[in-house]
The first five atom37 places (N, CA, C, CB, O) and aatype in JSON, in Angstrom:
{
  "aatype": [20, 20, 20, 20, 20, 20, 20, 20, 20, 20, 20, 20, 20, 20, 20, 20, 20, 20, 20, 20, 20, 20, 20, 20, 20, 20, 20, 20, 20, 20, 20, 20, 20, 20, 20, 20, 20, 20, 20, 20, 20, 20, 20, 20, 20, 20, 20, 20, 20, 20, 20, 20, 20, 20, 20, 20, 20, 20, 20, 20, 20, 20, 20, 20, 20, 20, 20, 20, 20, 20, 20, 20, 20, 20, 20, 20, 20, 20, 20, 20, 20, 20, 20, 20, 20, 20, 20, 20, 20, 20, 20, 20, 20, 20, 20, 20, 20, 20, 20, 20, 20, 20],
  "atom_mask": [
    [1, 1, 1, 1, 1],
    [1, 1, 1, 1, 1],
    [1, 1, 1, 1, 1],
    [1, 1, 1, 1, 1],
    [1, 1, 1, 1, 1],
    [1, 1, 1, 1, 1],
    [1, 1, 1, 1, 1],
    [1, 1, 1, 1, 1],
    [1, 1, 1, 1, 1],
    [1, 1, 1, 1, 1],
    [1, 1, 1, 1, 1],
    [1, 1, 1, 1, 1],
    [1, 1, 1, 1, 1],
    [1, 1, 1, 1, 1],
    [1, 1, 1, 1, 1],
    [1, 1, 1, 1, 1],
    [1, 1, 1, 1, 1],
    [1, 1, 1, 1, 1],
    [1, 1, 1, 1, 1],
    [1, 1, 1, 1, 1],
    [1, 1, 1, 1, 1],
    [1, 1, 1, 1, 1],
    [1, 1, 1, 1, 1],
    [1, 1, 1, 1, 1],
    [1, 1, 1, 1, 1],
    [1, 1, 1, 1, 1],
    [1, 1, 1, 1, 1],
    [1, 1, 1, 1, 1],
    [1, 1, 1, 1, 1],
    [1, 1, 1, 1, 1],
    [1, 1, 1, 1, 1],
    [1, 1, 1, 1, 1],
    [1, 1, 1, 1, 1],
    [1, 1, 1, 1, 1],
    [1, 1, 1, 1, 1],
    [1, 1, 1, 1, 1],
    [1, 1, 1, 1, 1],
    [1, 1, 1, 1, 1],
    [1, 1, 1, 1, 1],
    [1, 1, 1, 1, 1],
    [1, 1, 1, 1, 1],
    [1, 1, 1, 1, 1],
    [1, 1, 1, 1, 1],
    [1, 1, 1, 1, 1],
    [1, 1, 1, 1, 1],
    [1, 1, 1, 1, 1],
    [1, 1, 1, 1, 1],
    [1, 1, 1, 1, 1],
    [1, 1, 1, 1, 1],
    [1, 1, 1, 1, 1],
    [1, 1, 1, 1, 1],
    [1, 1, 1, 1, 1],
    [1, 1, 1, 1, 1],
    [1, 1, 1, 1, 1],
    [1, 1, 1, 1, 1],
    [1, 1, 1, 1, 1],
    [1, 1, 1, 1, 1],
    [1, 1, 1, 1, 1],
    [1, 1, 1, 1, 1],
    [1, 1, 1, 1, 1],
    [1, 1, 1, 1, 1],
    [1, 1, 1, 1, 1],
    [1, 1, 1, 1, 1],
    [1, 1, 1, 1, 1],
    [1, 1, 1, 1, 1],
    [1, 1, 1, 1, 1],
    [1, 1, 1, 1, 1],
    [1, 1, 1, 1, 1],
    [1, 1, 1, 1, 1],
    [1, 1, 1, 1, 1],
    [1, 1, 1, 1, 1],
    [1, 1, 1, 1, 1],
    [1, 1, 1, 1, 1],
    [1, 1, 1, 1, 1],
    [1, 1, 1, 1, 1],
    [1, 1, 1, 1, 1],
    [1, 1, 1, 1, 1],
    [1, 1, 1, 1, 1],
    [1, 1, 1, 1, 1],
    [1, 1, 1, 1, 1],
    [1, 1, 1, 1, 1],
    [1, 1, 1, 1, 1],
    [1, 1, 1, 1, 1],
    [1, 1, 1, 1, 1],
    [1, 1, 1, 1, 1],
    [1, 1, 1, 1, 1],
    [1, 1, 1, 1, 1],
    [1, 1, 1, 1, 1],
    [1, 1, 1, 1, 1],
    [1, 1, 1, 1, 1],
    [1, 1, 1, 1, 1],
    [1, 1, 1, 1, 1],
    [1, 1, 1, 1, 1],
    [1, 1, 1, 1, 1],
    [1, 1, 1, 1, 1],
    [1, 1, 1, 1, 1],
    [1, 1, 1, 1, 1],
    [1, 1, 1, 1, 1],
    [1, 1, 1, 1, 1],
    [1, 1, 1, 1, 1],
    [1, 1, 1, 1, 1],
    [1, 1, 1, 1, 1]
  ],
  "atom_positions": [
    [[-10.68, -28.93, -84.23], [-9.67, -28.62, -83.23], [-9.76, -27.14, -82.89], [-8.25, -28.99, -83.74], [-9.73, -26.26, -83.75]],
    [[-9.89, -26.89, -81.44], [-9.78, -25.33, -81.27], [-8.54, -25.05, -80.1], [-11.42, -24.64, -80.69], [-8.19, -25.93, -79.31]],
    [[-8.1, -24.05, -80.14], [-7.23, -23.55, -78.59], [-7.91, -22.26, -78.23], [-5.29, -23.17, -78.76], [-8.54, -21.37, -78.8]],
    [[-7.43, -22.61, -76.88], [-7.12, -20.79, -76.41], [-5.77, -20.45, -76.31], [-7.69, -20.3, -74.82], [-4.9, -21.2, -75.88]],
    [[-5.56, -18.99, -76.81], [-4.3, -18.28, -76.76], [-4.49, -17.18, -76.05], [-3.74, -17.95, -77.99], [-5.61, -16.79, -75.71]],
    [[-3.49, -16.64, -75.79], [-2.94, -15.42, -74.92], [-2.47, -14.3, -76.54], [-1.17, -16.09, -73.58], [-1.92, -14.47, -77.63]],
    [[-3.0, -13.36, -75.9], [-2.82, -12.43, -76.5], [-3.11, -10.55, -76.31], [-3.32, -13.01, -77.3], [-4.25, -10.19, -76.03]],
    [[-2.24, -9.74, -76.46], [-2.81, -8.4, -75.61], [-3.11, -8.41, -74.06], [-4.19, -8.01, -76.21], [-3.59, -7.49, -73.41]],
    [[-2.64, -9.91, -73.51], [-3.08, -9.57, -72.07], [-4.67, -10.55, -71.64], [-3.38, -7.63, -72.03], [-5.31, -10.85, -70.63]],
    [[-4.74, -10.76, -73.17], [-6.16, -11.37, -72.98], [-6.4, -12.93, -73.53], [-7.21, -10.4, -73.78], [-5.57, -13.46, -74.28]],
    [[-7.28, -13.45, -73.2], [-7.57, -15.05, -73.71], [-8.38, -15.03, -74.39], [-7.95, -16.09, -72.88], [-9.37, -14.36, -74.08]],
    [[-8.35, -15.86, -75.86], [-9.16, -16.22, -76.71], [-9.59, -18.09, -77.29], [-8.59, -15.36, -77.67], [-8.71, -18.89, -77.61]],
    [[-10.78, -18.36, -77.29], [-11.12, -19.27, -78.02], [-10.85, -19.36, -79.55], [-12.23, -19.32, -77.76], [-11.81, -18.89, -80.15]],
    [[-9.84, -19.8, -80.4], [-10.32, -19.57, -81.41], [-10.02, -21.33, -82.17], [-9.61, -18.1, -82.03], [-9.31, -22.25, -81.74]],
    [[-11.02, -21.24, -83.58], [-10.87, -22.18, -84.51], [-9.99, -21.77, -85.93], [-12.27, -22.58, -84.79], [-9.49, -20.71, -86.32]],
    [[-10.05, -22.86, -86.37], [-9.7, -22.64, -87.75], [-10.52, -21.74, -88.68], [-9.66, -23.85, -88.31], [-11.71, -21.58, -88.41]],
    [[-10.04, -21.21, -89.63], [-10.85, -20.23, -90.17], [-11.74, -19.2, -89.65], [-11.46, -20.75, -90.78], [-12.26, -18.42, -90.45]],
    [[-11.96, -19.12, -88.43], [-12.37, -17.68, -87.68], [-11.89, -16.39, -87.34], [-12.59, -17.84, -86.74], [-11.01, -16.43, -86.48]],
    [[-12.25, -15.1, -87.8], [-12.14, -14.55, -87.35], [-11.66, -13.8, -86.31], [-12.47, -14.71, -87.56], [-12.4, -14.29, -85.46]],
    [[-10.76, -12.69, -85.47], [-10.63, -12.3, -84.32], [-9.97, -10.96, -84.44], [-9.99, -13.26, -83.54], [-9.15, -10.6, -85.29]],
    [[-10.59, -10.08, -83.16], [-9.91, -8.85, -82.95], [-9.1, -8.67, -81.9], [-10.7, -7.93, -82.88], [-9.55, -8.48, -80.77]],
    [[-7.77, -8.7, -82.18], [-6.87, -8.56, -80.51], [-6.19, -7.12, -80.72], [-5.3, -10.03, -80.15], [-6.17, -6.45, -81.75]],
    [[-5.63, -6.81, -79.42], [-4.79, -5.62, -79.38], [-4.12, -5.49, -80.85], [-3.65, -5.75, -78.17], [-4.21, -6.21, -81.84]],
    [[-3.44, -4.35, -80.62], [-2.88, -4.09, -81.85], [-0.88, -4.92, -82.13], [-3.0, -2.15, -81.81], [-0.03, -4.67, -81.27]],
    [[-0.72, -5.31, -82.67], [0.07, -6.1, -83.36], [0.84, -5.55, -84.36], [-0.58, -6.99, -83.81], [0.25, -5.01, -85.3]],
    [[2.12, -5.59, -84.34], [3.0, -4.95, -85.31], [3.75, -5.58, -86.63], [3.94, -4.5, -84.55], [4.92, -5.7, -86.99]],
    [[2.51, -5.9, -87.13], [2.65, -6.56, -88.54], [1.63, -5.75, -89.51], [2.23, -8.29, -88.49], [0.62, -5.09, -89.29]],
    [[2.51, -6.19, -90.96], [1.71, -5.25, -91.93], [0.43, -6.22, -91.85], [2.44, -4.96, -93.68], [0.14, -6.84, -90.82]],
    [[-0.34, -6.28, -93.11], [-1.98, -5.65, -93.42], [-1.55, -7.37, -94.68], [-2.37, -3.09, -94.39], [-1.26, -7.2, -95.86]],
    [[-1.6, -8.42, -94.21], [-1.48, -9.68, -95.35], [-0.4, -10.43, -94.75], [-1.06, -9.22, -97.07], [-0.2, -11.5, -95.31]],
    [[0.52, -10.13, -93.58], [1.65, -11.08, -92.9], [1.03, -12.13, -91.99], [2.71, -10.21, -91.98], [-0.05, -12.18, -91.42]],
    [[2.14, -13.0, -92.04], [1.5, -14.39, -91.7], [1.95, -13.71, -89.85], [2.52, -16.34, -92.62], [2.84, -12.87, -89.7]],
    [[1.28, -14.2, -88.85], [1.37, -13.84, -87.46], [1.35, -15.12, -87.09], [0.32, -12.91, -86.8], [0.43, -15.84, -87.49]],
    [[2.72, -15.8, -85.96], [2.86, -16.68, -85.52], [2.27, -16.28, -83.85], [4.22, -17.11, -85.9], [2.29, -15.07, -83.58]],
    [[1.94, -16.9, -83.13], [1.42, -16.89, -81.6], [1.39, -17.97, -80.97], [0.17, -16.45, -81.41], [0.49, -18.81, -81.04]],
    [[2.82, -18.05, -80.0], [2.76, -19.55, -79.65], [2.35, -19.42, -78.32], [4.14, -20.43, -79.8], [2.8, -20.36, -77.67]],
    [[1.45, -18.38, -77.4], [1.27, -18.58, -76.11], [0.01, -19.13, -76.1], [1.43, -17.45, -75.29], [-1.04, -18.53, -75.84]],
    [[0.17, -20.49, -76.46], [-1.06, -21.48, -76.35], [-1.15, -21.98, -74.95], [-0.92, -22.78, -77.35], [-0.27, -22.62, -74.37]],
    [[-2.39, -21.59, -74.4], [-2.67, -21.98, -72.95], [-3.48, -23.81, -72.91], [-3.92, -20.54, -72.26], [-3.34, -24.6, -71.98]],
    [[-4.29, -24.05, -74.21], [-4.94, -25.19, -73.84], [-4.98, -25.55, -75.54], [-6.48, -24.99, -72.81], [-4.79, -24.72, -76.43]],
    [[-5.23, -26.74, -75.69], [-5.38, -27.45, -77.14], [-6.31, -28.4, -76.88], [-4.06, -28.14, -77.79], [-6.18, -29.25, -76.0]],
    [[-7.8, -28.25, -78.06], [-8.93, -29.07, -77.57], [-9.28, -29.88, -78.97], [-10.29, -28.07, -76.91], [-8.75, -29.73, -80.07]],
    [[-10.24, -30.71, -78.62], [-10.54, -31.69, -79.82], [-10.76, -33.12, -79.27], [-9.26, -31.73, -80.94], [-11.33, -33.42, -78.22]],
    [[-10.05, -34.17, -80.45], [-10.0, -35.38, -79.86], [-9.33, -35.89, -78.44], [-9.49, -35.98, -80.76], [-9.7, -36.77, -77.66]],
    [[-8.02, -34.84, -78.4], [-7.25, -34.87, -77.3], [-6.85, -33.63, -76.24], [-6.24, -35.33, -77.8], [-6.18, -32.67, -76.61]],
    [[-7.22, -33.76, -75.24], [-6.97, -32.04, -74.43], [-5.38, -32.09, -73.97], [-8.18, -31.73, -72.62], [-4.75, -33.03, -73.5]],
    [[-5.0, -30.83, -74.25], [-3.28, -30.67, -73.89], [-3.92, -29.49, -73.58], [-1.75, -30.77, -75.11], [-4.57, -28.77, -74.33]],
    [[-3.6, -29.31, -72.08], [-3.3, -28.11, -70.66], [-1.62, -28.0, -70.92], [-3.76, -28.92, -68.57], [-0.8, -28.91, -71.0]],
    [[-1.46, -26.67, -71.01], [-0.48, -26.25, -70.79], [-0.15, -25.72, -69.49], [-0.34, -25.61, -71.58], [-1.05, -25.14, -68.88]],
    [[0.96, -25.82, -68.98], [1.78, -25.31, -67.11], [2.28, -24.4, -67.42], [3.05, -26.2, -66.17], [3.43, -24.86, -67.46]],
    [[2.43, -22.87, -67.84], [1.08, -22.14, -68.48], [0.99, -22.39, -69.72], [0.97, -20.65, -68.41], [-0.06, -21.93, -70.17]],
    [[1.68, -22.95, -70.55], [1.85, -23.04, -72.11], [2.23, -23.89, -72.72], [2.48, -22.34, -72.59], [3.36, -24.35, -72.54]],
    [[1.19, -24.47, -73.86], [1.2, -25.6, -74.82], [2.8, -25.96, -75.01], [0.41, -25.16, -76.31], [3.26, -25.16, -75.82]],
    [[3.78, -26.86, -74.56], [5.13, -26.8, -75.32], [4.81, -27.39, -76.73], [6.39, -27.7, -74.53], [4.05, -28.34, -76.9]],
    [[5.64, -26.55, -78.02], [5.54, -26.92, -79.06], [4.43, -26.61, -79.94], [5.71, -27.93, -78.92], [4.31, -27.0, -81.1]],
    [[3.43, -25.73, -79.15], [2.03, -25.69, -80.11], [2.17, -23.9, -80.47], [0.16, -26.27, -79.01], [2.6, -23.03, -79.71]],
    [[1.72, -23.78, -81.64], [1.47, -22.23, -81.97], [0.1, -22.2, -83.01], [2.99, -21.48, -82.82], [-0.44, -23.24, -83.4]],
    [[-0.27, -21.13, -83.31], [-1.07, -20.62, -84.07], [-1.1, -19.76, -85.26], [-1.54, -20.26, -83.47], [-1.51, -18.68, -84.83]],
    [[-0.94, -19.67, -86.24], [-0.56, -19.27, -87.51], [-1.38, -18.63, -88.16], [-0.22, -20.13, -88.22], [-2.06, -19.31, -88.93]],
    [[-1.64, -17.21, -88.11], [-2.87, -16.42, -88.33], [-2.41, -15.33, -89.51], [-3.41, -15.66, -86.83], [-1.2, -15.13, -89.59]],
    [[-3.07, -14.79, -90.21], [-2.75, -13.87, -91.48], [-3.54, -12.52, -90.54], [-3.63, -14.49, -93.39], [-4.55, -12.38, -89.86]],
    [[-2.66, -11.92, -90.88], [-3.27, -9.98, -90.28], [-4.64, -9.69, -91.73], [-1.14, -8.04, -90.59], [-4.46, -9.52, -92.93]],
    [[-5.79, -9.75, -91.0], [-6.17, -8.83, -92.2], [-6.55, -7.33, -92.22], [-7.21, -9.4, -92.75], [-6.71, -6.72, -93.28]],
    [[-6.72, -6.72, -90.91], [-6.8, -5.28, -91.3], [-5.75, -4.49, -89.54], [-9.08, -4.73, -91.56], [-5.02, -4.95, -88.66]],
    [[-6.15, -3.6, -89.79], [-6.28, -2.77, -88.2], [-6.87, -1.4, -88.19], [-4.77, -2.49, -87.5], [-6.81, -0.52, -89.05]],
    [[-7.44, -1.41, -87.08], [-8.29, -0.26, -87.01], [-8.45, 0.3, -85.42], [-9.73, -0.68, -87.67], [-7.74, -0.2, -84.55]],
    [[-9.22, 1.12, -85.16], [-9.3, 1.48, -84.08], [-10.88, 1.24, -83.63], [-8.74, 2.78, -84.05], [-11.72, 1.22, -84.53]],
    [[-11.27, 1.08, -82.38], [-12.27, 0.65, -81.57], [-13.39, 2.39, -81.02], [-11.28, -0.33, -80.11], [-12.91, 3.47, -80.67]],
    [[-14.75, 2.06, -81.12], [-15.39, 3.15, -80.38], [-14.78, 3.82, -79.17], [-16.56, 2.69, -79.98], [-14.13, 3.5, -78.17]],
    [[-15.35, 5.01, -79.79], [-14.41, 6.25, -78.36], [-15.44, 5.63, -77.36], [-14.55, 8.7, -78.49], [-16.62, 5.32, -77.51]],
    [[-14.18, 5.52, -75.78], [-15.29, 5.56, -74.69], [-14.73, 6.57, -73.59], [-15.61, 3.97, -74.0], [-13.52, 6.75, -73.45]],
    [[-15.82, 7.3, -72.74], [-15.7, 7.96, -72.44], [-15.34, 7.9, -70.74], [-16.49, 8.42, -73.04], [-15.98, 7.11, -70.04]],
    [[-14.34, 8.75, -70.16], [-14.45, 8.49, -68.77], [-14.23, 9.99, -68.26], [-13.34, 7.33, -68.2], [-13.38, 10.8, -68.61]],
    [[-15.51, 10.14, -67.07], [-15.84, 10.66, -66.51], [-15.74, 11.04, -65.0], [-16.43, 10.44, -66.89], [-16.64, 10.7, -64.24]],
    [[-14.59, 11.77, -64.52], [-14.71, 11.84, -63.36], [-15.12, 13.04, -62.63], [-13.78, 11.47, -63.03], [-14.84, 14.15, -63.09]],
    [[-15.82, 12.89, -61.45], [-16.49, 14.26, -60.72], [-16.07, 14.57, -59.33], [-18.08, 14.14, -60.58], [-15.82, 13.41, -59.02]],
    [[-15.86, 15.06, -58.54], [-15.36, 15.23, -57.32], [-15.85, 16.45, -56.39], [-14.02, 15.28, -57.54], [-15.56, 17.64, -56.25]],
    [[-16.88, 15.36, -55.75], [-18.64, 15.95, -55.21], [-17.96, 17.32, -54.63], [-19.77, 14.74, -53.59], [-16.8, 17.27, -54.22]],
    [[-18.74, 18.6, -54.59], [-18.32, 19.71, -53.61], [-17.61, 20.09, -54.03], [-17.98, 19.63, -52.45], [-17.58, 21.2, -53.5]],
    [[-16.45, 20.05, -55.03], [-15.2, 20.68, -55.66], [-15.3, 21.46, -56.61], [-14.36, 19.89, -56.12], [-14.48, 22.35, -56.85]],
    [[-16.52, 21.19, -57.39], [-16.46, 21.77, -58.92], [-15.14, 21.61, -59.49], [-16.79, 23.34, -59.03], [-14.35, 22.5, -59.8]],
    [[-15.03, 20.5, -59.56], [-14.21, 20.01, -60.16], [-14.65, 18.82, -61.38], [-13.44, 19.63, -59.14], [-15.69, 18.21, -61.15]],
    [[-14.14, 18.59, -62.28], [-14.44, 17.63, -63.54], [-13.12, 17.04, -64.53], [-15.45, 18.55, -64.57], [-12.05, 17.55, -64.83]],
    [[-13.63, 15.99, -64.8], [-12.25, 15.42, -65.47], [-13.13, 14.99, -66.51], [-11.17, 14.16, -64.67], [-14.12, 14.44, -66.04]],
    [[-13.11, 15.08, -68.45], [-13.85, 14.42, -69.07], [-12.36, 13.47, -70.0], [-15.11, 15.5, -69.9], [-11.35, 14.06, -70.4]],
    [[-12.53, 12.45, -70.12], [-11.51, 11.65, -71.2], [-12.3, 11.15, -72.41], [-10.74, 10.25, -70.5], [-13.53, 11.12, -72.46]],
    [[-11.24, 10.68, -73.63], [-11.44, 9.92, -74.41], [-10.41, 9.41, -74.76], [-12.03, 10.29, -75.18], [-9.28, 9.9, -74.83]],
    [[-10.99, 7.73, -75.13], [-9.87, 6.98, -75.47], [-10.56, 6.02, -76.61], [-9.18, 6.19, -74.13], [-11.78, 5.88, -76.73]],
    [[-9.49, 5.35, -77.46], [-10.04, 5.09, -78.66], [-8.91, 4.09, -78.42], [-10.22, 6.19, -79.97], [-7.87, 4.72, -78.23]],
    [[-8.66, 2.41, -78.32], [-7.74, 0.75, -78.37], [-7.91, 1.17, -79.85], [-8.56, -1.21, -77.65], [-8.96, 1.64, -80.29]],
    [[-6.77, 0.96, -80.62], [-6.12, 0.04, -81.26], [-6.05, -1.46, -81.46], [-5.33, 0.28, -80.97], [-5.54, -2.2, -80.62]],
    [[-6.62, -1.95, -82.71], [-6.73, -3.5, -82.76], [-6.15, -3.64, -84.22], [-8.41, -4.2, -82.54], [-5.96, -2.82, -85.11]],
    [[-5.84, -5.46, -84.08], [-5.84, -5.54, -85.29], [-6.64, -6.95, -85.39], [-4.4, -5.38, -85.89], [-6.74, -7.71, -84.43]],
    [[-7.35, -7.28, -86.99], [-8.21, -8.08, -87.1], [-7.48, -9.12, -87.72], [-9.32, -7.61, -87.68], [-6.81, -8.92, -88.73]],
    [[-7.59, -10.43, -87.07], [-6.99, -11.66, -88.0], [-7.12, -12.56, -87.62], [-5.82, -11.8, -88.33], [-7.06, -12.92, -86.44]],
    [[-7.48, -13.54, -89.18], [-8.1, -14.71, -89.69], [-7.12, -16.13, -89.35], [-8.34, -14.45, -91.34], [-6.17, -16.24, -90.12]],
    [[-7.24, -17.2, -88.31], [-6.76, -17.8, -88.28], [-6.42, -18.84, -89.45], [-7.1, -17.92, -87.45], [-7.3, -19.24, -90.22]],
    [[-5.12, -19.24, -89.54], [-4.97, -20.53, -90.61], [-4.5, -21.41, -90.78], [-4.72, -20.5, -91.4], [-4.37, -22.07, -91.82]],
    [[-3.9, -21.67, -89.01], [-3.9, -23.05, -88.84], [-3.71, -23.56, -87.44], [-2.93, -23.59, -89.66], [-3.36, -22.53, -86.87]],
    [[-3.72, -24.4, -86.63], [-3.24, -25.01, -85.33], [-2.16, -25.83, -85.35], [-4.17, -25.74, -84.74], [-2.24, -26.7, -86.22]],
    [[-1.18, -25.86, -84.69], [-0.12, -26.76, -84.92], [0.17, -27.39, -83.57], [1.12, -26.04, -85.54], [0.09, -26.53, -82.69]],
    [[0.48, -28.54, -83.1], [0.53, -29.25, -81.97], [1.9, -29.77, -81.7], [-0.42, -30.26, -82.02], [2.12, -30.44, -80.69]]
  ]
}
C-alpha cells in the first residue's frame, strides 16, 4: 500500500517503512508525526481524494533534522555595476514512515 501526501507545500509518494525528507516540522527528534493531508491511497484499491483522503492519515516517527546545501543566488543588473550575491540554506526534517491508515 502506498499514498501521496501533502506536505511543506509539496507532494510525496511514500510507502511503509521508507524513508523521507520534508520541510522542517516542529516535533522533537523520536515523536510520532501524524499527517492526514492524504491526496490519493493506492494498492488493491485506489481512493482519490476531492482534495483529501476523508479519514486516511499517515503515522511517521521524526528521525533527525538538519539543514540542506547552501545555494546560491545571484543577481546582476547589466550597465549598473550593480550585484546582489545570496545564500540560503531549507531546513528539513527526516522521517521514517510507520504506518498507512484508511
Amino acid at each position: 500500500m502506498y499514498a501521496i501526501i501533502e506536505s511543506g507545500g509539496k507532494q510525496f509518494r511514500v510507502e511503509e517503512g521508507g524513508k523521507l525528507r520534508v520541510a522542517a516540522l516542529a516535533a522533537e527528534v523520536g515523536a510520532e508525526v501524524t499527517l492526514d493531508k492524504v491526496l490519493l491511497l493506492g494498492g488493491a484499491e485506489t481512493a482519490v481524494g476531492t482534495p483529501y483522503v476523508e479519514n486516511a492519515k499517515v503515522t511517521a516517527q521524526v528521525v533527525d533534522h538538519g539543514r540542506g546545501d547552501k545555494i546560491l543566488v545571484f543577481k546582476k543588473w547589466r550597465r549598473n555595476d550593480s550585484r546582489c550575491l545570496q545564500g540560503h540554506r531549507q531546513n528539513y526534517t527526516t522521517i521514517k514512515i510507520t504506518s498507512i491508515t484508511a
